[in-house]
C-alpha positions, 0 to 999 in steps of 0.5 A, spaced: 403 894 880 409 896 884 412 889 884 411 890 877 415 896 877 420 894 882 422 889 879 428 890 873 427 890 867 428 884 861 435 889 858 437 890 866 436 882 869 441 881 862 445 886 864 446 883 872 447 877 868 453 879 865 455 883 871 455 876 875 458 873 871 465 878 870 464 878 877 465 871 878 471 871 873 474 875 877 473 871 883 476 865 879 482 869 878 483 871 885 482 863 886 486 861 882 492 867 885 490 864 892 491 856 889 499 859 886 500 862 893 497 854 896 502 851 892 508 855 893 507 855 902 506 846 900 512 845 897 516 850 901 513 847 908 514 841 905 522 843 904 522 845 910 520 839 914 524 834 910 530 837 912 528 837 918 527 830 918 534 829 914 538 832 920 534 829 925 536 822 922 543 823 920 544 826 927 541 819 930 546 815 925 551 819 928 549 819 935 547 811 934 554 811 931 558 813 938 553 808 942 556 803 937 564 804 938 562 805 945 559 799 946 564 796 942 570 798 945 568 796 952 566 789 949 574 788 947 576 791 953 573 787 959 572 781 956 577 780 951 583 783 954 581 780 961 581 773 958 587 774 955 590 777 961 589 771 966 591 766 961 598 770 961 598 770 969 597 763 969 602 762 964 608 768 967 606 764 975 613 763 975 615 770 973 614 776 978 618 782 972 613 778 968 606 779 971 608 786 975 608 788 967 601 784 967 598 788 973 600 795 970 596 792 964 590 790 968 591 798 971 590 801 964 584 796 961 580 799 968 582 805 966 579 805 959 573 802 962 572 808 968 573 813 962 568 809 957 563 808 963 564 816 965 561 818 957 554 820 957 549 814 955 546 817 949 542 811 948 536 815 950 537 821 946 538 817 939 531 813 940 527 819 942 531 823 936 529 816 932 521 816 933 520 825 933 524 824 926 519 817 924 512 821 926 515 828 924 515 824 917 508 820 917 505 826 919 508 832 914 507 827 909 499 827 910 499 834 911 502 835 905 497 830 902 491 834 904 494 840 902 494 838 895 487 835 894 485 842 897 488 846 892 486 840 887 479 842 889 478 849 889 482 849 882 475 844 880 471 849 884 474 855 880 473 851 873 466 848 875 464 856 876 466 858 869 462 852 866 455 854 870 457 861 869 458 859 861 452 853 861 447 856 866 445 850 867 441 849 874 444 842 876 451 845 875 450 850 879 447 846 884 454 841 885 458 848 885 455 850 890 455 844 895 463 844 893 464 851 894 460 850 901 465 845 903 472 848 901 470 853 903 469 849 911 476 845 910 479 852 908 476 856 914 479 849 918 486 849 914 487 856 916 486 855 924 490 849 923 496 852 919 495 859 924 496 855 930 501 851 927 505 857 925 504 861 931 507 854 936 513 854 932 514 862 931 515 860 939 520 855 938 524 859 933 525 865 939 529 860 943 530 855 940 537 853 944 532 854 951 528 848 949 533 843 947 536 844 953 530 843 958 528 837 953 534 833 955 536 835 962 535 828 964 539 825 958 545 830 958 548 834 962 548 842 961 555 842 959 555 836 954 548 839 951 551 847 950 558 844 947 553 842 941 548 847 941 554 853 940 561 849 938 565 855 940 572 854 939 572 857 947 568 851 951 572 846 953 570 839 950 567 836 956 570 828 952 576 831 952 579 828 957 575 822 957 579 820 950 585 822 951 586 818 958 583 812 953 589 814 949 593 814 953 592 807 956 592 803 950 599 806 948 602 804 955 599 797 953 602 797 946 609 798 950 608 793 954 606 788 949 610 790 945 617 789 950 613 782 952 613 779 945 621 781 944 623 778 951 618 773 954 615 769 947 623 766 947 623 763 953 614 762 954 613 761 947 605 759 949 604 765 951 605 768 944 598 767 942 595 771 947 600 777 946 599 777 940 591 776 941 591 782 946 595 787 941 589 786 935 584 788 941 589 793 942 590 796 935 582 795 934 580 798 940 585 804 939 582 805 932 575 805 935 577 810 940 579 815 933 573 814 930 569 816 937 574 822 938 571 825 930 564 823 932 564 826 938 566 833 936 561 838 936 561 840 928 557 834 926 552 834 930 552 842 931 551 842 923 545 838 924 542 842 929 543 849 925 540 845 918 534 842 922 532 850 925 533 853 918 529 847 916 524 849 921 524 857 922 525 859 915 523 854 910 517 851 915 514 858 918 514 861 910 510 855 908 505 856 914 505 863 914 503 863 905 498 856 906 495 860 912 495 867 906 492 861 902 487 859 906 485 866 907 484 868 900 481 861 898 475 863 904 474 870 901 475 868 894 470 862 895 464 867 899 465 871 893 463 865 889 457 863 893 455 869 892 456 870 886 452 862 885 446 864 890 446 871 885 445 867 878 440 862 881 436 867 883 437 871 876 436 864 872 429 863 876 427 870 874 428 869 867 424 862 868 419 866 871 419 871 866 418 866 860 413 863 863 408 869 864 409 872 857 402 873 854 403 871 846 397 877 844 401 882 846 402 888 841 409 890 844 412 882 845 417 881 838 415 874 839 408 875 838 408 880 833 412 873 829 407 870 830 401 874 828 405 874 821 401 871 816 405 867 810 398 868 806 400 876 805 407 875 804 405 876 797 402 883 798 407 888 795 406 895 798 406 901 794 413 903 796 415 897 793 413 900 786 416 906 788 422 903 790 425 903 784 426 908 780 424 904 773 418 902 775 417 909 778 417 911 771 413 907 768 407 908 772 403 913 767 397 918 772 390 915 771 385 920 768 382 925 772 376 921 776 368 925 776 367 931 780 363 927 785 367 922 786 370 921 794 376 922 795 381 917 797 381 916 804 389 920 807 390 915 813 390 906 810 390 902 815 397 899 815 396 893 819 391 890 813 397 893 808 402 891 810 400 885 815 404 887 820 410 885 819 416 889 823 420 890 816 414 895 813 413 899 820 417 905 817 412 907 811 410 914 808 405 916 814 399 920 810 395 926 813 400 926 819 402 933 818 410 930 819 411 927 813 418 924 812 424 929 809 425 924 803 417 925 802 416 928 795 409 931 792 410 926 785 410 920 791 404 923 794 399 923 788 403 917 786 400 914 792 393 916 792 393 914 785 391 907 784 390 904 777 385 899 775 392 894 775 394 896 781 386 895 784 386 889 782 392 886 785 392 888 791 383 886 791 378 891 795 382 892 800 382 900 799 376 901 795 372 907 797 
């Protein structure tokens, strides 16, 4: 019939087969190549963003740092060095050189609390620094954990492919399928999210500098937030002056501890106490002012700032745009492998198929012709036995001349009942065919044609005429 025809034959379903099977090797080559370049963009993105998280944390503890001494310094000032001012005004009441020294302090400690008030409250930027960092952490861990289990899984898919190819086991094939089918939805998925992700922070890595600023335009003014953006050596610190006023008034208020500690302590020796009190919160409060002044500098937080978009806009954006190529190659690697699978199901059903309806008498079927052999007439030796061997040929002696009406052997014999069917006696001499063989001699012929008694009797009746 023409379904019959059309479809291929067994030789051309095996070359398919293997044809499938090359091509699924190629694919898993290919999946393997996308699985490497998987894991390169995992581990950079992961770089990336840990020094992203790096920097963000030591610029909180810098900016965590600066609330402290802050904190810390107007603590010694207004309640310490007051308290211990009123006590002195109570003790020099009788002195007014005395207490015109204390009121001349009381005007530097308010000095430094105006200058201390006038820094800019960055307590609110150091707790959004703190959560963006917390999440920033929680989320990449995650995604680095499913990126892993992702290329975990198509490297399973790849050698699982291998196996069924290998096998052709039905049941193999089956659970490659449904696995290739599912990687290949979170690889479609991973590859919008990986494009979208890379695309919003190409976006930010345009300018960088822009957002920042309008990020903190409630917690900071521009000035202060442009001077550790860019750390030029032409912008003006905007603490500058702040500090040093506070410098300035704490080295005033040693001078004059310093001259009441020589002059009145001799003549009001309760006052010792608090003199010497005053000038410990000075010394401690001056060394708070210096560690602020280093803190305060561009450099520390400008460093972060410019290790946190290398983090970002080099390492980050490199990873996304390589998971983003893995994905994509992942997805055309396994719609390959689903095809292939879908190919070699249909193939292995065609051979089931095939096998199941080889019909077992027929002449042209190997297996059929094994059958057919007969163990019985394996002992039945063909002529060309006997001739095969030149001594054996030599011993035969020709028969005597048989009576003139005596009929003639017959040129054709049936091979099938000579030979039994067995395929290793299919190529013998061809009698009466008018193409004999080139290595066909006429001593061979008349040999053949020749039977003796001996030769009759073992071979039975068969070829009596």
């Amino acid at each position: 019939t023409a379904s019959s025809r059309s479809a291929p034959t067994p030789g051309v379903r095996t070359l398919i087969l293997h044809i499938t099977e090359a091509q699924a090797q190629s694919q898993k080559a290919a999946g393997s190549s996308a699985v490497g370049v998987g894991f390169y963009g995992n581990s950079e993105t992961n770089d990336g963003v840990y020094q992203l998280t790096y920097s963000l944390y030591s610029a909180n503890r810098t900016l965590g740092g600066i609330n402290n001494l802050v904190a810390g310094s107007m603590g010694n000032v207004e309640t310490g060095l007051k308290q211990h001012l009123a006590r002195l005004d109570e003790i020099f009441s009788t002195r007014s050189d005395y207490l015109q020294a204390l009121r001349f302090m009381q005007l530097m400690v308010n000095n430094v609390v105006r200058e201390l008030t006038a820094l800019p409250d960055i307590s609110k930027v150091n707790v959004d620094l703190a959560a963006v960092a917390d999440q920033t952490a929680f989320v990449e861990y995650y995604r680095w954990l499913t990126y892993l289990l992702l290329l975990i899984l198509d490297l399973v898919i790849c050698l699982a492919l291998c196996l069924g190819m290998a096998k052709q086991t039905r049941w193999l094939l089956i659970t490659v399928m449904a696995f290739v089918m599912l990687s290949l939805i979170l690889s479609w998925a991973s590859l919008g999210a990986g494009t979208v992700t890379a695309v919003g922070t190409s976006d930010f890595c345009v300018s960088p500098d822009k957002f920042i600023v309008n990020q903190t335009t409630d917690a900071l003014s521009a000035d202060v937030v442009h001077y550790y953006l860019f750390c030029s050596p032409n912008l003006p610190n905007p603490f500058q002056q702040s500090l040093t006023v506070c410098h300035r008034s704490l080295t005033t208020m040693q001078i004059q501890i310093q001259g009441l500690l020589l002059f009145s302590v001799p003549v009001f020796p309760t006052a010792e106490r608090d003199l010497l009190g005053i000038q410990r919160l000075l010394n401690s409060t001056e060394f708070s002012l210096q560690k602020l002044t280093a803190l305060l500098d561009c450099r520390g937080l400008h460093k972060d700032y410019v290790d946190a978009l290398m983090g970002v806009c080099y390492d980050g954006v490199e990873g996304l745009l390589y998971l983003s190529l893995f994905s994509l190659l992942a997805a055309c690697a396994l719609s390959a492998m689903l095809c292939a699978s879908l190919r070699m199901w249909t193939l292995m059903g065609n051979r089931d198929k095939e096998y199941d309806d080889i019909d077992e008498e027929d002449p042209f079927n190997p297996q059929a012709r094994r059958m057919s052999y007969n163990p019985r007439r394996s002992n039945i030796h063909s002529f060309c036995s006997y001739t095969s061997s030149h001594g054996s040929q030599a011993s035969l002696q020709p028969p005597p001349q048989a009576a003139a009406n005596a009929v003639p052997p017959p040129e054709y014999m049936n091979q099938s009942m000579l030979f039994g069917g067995s395929p290793r006696y299919e190529n013998v001499p061809l009698i009466g065919r008018g193409s004999p063989p080139p290595s066909y001699s006429p001593s061979m012929r008349t040999t053949y044609l020749s039977m003796t008694d001996a030769q009759i009797r073992h071979f039975g009746t068969d070829f009596q005429v």
